[in-house]
C-alpha positions as CSV (number, residue, x, y, z in Angstrom):
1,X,-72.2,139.4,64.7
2,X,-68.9,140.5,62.6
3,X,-69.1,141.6,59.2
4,X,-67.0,138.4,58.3
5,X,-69.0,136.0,60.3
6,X,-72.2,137.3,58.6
7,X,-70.8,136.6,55.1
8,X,-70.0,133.3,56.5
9,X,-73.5,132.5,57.7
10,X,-74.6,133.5,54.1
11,X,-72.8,131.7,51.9
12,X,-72.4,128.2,53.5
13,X,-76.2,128.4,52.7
14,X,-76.7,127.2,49.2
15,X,-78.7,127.1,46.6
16,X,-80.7,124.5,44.7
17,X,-79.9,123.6,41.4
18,X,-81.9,123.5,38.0
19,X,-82.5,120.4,36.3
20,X,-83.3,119.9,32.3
21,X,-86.5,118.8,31.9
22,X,-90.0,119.7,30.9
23,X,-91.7,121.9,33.2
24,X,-94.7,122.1,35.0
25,X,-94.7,118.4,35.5
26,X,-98.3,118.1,37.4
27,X,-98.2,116.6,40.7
28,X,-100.0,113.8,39.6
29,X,-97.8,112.3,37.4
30,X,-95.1,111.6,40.5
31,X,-94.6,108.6,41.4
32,X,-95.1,108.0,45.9
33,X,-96.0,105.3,47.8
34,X,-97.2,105.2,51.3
35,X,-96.4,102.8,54.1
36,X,-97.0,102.2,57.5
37,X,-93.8,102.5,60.1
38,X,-93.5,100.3,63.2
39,X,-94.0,103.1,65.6
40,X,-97.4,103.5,63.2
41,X,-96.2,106.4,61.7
42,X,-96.4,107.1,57.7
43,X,-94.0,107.3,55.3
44,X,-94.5,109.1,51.9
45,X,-91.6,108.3,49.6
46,X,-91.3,110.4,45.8
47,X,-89.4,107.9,43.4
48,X,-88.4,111.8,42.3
49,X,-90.4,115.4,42.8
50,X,-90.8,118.1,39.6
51,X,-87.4,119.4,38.7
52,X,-88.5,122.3,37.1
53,X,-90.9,124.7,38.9
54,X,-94.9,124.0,38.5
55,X,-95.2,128.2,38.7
56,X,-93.1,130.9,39.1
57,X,-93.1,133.9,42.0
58,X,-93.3,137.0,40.0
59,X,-93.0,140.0,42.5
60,X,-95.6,142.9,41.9
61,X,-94.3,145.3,44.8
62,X,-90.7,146.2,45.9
63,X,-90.1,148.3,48.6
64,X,-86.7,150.5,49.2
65,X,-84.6,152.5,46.8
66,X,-80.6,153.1,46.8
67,X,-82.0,157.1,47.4
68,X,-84.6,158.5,48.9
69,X,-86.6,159.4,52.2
70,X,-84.8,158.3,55.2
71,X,-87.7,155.6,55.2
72,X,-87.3,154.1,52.0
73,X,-83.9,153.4,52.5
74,X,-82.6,150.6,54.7
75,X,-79.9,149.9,56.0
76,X,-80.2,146.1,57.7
77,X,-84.2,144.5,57.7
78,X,-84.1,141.5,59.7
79,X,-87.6,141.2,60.1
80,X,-90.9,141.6,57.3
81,X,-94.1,141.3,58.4
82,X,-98.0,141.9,56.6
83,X,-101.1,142.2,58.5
84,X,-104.7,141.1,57.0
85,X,-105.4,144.6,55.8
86,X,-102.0,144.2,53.3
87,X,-100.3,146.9,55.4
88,X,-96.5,145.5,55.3
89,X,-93.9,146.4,58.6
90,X,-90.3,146.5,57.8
91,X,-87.7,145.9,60.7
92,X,-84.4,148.2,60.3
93,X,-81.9,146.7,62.7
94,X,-79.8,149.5,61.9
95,X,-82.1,152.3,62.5
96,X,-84.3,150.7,64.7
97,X,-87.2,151.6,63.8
98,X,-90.2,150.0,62.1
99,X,-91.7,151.4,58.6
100,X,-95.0,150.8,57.8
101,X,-96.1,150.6,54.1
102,X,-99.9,150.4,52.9
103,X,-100.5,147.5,50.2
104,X,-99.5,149.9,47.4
105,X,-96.0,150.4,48.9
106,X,-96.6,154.3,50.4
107,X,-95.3,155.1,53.8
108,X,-97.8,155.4,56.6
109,X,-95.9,155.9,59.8
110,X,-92.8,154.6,61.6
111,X,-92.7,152.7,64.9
112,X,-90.0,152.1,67.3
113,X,-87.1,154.3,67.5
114,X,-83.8,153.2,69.7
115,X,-84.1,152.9,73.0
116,X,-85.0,151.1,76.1
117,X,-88.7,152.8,76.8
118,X,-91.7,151.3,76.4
119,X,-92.2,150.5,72.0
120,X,-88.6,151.5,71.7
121,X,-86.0,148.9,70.6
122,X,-82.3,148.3,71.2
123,X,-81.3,145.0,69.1
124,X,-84.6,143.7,67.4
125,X,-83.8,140.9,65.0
126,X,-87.5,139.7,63.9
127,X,-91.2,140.9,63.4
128,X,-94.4,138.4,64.0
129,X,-98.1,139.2,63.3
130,X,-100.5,137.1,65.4
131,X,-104.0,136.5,64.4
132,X,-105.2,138.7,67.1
133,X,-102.9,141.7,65.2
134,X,-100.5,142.5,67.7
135,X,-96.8,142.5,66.3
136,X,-94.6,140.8,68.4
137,X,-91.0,142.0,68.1
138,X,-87.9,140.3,68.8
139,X,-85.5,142.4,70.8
140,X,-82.4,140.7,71.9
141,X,-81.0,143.1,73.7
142,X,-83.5,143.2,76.0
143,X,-84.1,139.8,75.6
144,X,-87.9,139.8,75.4
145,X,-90.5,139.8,72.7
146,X,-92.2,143.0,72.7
147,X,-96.0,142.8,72.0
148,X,-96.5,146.2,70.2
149,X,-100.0,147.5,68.5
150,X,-100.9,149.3,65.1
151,X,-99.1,152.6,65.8
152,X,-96.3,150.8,68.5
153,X,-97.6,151.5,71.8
154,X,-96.1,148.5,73.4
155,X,-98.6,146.2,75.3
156,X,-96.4,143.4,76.5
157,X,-93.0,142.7,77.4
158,X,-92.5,138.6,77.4
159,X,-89.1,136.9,78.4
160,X,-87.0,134.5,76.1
161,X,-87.7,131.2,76.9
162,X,-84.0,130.6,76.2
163,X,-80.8,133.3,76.6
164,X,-80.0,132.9,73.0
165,X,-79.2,135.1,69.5
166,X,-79.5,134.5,66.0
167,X,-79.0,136.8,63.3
168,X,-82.7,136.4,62.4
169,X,-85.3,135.3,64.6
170,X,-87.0,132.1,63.5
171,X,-90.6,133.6,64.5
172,X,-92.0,130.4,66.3
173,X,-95.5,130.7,67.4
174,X,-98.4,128.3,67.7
175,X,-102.2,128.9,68.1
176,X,-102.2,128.6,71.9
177,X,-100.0,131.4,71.8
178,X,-96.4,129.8,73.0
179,X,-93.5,131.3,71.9
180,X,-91.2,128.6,70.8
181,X,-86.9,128.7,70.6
182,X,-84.2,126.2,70.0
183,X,-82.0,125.2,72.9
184,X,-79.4,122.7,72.6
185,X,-77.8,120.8,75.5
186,X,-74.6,118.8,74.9
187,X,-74.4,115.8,77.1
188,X,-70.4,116.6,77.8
189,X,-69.1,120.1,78.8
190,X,-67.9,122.3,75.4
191,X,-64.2,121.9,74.6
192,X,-62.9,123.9,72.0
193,X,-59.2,123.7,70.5
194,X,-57.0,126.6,70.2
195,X,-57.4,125.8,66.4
196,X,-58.3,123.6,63.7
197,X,-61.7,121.0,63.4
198,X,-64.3,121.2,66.1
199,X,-67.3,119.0,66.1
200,X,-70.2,119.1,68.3
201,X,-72.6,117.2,68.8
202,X,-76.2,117.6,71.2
203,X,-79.5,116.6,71.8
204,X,-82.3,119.6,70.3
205,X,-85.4,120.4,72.8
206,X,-88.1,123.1,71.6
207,X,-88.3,125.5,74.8
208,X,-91.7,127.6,75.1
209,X,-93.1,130.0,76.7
210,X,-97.0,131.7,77.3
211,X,-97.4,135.5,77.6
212,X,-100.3,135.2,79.7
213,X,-99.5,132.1,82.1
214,X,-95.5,132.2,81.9
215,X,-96.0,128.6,81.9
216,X,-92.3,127.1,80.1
217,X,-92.0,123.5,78.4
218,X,-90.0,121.8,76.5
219,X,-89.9,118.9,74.2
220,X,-86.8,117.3,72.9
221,X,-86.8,116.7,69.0
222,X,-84.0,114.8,68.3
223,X,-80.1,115.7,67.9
224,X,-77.8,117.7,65.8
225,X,-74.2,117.9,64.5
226,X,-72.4,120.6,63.7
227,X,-68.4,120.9,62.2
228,X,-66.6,124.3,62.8
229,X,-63.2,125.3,61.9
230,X,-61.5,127.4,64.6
231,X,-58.6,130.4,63.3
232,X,-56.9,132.1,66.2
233,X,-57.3,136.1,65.1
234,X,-54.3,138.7,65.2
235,X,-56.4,140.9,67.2
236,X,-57.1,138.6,69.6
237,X,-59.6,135.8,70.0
238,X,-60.8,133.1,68.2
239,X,-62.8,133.0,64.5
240,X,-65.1,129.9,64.5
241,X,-66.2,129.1,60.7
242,X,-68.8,126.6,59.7
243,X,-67.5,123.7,57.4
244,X,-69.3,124.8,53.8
245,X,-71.4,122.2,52.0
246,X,-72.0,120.6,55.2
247,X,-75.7,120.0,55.8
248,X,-77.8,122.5,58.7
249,X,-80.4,121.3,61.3
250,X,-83.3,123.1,59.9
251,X,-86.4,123.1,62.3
252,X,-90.2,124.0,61.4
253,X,-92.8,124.8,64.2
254,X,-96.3,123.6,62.7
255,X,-99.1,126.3,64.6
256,X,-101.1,123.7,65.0
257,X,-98.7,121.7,67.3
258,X,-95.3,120.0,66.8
259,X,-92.7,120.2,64.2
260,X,-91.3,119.6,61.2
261,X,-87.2,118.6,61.2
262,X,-84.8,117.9,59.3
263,X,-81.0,117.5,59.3
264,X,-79.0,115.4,57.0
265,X,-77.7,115.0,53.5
266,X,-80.8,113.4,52.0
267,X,-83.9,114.5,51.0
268,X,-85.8,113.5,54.3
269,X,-88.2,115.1,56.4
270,X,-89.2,114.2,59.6
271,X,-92.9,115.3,61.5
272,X,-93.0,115.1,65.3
273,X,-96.1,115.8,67.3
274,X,-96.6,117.9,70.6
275,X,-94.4,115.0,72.5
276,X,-91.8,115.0,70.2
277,X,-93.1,111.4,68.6
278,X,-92.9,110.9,64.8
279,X,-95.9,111.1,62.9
280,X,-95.2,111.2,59.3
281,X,-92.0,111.3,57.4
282,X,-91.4,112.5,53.6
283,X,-88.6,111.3,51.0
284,X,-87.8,112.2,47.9
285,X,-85.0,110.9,45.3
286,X,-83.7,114.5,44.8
287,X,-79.8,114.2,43.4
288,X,-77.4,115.8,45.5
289,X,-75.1,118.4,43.8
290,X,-71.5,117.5,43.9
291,X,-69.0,120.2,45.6
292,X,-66.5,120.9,42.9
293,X,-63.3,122.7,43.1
294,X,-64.6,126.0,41.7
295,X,-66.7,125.8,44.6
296,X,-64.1,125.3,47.4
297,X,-62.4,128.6,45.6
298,X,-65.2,130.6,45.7
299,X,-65.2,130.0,49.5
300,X,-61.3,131.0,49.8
301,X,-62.3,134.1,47.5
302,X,-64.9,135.5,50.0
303,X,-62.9,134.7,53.3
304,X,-59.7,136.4,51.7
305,X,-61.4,139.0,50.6
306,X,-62.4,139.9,54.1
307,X,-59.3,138.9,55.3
308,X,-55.8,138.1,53.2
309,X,-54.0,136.4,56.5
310,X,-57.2,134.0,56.3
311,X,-56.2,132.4,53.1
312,X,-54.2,129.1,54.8
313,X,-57.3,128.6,56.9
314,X,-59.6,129.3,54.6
315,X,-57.6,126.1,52.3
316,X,-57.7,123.8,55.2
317,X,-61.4,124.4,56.0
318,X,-62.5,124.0,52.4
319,X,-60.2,120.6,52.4
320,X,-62.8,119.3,54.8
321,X,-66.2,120.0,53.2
322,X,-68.0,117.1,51.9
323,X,-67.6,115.7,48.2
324,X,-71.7,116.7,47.6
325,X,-74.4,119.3,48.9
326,X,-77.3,118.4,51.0
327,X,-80.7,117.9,49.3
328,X,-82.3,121.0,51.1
329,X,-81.5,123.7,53.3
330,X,-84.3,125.7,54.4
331,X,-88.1,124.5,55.7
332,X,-91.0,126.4,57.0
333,X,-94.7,125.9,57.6
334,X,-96.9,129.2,56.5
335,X,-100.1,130.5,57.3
336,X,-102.2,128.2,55.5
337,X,-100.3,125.2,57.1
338,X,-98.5,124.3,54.0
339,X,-94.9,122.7,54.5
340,X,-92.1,125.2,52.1
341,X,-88.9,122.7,51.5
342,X,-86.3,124.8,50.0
343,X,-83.7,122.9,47.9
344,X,-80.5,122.9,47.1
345,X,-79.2,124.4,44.3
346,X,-76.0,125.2,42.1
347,X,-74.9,128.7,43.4
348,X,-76.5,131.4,40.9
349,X,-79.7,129.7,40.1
350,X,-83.0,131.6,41.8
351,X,-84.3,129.4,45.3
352,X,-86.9,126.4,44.5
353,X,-89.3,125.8,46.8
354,X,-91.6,122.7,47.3
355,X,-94.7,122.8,48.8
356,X,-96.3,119.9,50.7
357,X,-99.7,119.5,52.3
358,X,-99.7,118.7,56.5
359,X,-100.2,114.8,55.3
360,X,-97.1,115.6,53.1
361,X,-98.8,115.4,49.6
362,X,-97.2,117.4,47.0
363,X,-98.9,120.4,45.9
364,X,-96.0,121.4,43.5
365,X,-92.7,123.7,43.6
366,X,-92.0,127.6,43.1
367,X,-89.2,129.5,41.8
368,X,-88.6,133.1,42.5
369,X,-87.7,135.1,39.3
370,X,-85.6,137.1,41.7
371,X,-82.6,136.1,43.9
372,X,-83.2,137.0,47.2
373,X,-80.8,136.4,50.3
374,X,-80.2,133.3,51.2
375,X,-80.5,133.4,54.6
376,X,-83.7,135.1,54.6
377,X,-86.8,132.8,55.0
378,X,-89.9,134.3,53.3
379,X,-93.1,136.0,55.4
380,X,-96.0,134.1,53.7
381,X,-99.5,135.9,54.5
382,X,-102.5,136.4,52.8
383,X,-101.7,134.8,49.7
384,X,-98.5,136.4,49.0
385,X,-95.0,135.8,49.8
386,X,-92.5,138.5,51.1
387,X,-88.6,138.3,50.3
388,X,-85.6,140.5,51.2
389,X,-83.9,141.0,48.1
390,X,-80.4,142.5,47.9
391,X,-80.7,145.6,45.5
392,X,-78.7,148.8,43.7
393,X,-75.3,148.2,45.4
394,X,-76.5,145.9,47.7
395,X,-79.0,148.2,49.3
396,X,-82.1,146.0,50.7
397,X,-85.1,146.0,48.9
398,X,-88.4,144.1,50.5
399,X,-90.3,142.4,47.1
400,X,-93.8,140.6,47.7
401,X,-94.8,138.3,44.9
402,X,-98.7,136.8,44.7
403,X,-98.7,132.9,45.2
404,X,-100.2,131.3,42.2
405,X,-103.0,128.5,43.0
406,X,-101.4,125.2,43.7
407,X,-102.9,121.7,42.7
């Protein structure tokens, strides 16, 4: 992935914004009803959720220093990972290596190394700690999930269920053990123009696969949309750029079995079992931000910046964003089976995160007192949350923050 297409990625995902009124509003006080559907699944709808945060995610470790030891400063994590003992795994796609930390923050060893031997890596995008305590390491370019113990002697090497790459890995694992990816399938063959819009459109299915059996399945989970905007380059090729402000299929695996979806400009969340049926559904009245014209020139700013020959591009792809944000952009299920819904909010203000139960009650929202990336989806283990946080001159810095007791 370019350096431009990164920035891209980053800043088409937005976030939420910060209302004026009292906070700490208790969960209690919302107002939600609950009704049957016809397919007899539930819907829980919030007349409106807290718009200020119930607590706040103060971090009591960082991780990573503009100078240093070569293992204190990183150059690109991608992946951040804690075991039950505390100890805390860092992912350097850059280096790639693997620095472990103790709870306290001090080095105790460093796993991995480039290469294509066994424990080495050659384009590892994403960390996962199972309950069993092997880390399982997303390697791209060998396109397996290495199954690596406490001081990296690799144990298993497990294919991709699906030939595919992502910036970070979305760490999809249930209890069985299945290894869980994304695959779309468009009904028609892909047909891109030399330039301008492109919109595509395909059905979703969760692929998986089991390191011990090999066994693959798949269920299908509904459909997505996407809108690019396509810039022939000088140097050759084709630039594809997402439309900003447009909303983002975001997919959840629960651990237990099935998902949680959702894609759409609303504030509406979607729970599908092991077949792919729907089982619950949550809405809220959250207020969608509008997309004003500072915020189409921010997105010129950024691509011209990269790029001065981008600027007539970049003014026809902002020209097609929609008149208002999406209501989220980010959910996650964590280790104590608790739904994170990230919303949207005015670019500048720290994430907000809501936090729902597996029968979607509200158990309140957090705020970081930090901005962290907003690509980055946080490592929740143990009763603390781990963020990627860009630091001095944009060097990365992993903080972990304690999760305050939820009602």
């Amino acid at each position: 992935m370019t350096c431009l297409s990164r920035l891209v990625s980053a800043f088409v995902v937005l976030m939420p914004f910060l209302f004026g009124c009292e906070p700490g509003a208790p969960p209690s006080s919302l107002d939600v009803t609950r009704e049957s559907l016809p397919n007899g699944a539930t819907l829980v709808r919030y007349a409106s959720l807290t718009h200020q945060p119930t607590a706040t995610l103060e971090a009591d470790l960082t991780i990573g220093s503009l100078e240093g030891e070569s293992w204190e400063v990183f150059g690109d994590v991608r992946g951040i990972e804690a075991d039950p003992d505390g100890s805390i795994y860092v992912l350097d796609f850059q280096s790639r290596e693997i620095q472990v930390f103790d709870s306290e923050g001090s080095h105790l060893r460093t796993l991995g190394g480039p290469g294509d031997g066994p424990g080495e890596l050659t384009a590892a995008n994403g960390l996962l700690m199972d309950p069993e305590g092997i880390l399982w390491v997303n390697d791209h370019g060998k396109m397996r999930f290495l199954g690596l113990d406490s001081d990296g002697t690799e144990l298993a090497r497990i294919p991709f269920p699906v030939q595919s790459y992502g910036f970070i890995w979305e760490r999809m694992r249930d209890r069985e053990g299945r290894f869980w990816m994304a695959a779309p399938q468009r009904d028609a063959p892909m047909t891109r123009p030399g330039e301008g819009l492109y919109e595509s459109e395909a059905r979703v299915y969760m692929k998986s696969i089991h390191p011990e059996t090999g066994a693959v399945d798949s269920v299908h989970v509904g459909r997505t949309r996407s809108r690019s905007f396509v810039v022939p380059m000088s140097a050759g090729g084709q630039a594809f750029f997402p439309v900003p402000f447009d909303s983002r299929r975001a997919i959840g695996l629960d651990p237990e079995g099935g998902f949680w979806r959702s894609q759409g400009e609303e504030y509406h969340i979607t729970r599908l079992d092991a077949r792919g049926d729907t089982t619950l559904v949550i809405e809220a009245a959250v207020p969608r931000l509008p997309v004003t014209a500072s915020d189409r020139e921010r997105v010129v700013e950024r691509m011209t910046e990269q790029d001065p020959g981008l600027d007539g591009p970049a003014r026809e792809l902002v020209a097609l964003a929609p008149d208002r944000r999406p209501a989220l952009d980010q959910l996650f299920v964590d280790d104590e089976g608790r739904l994170w819904v990230r919303r949207v909010r005015e670019e500048g203000a720290p994430p907000l995160y809501d936090l729902f139960d597996g029968g979607g009650g509200y158990l309140g929202s957090l705020e970081t007192s930090f901005h962290p990336h907003t690509y980055w989806v946080p490592t929740v283990r143990g009763g603390h949350a781990y963020f990627l946080v860009p630091g001095e001159l944009e060097v990365p810095t992993v903080v972990r923050t304690p999760i305050p007791p939820l009602r």
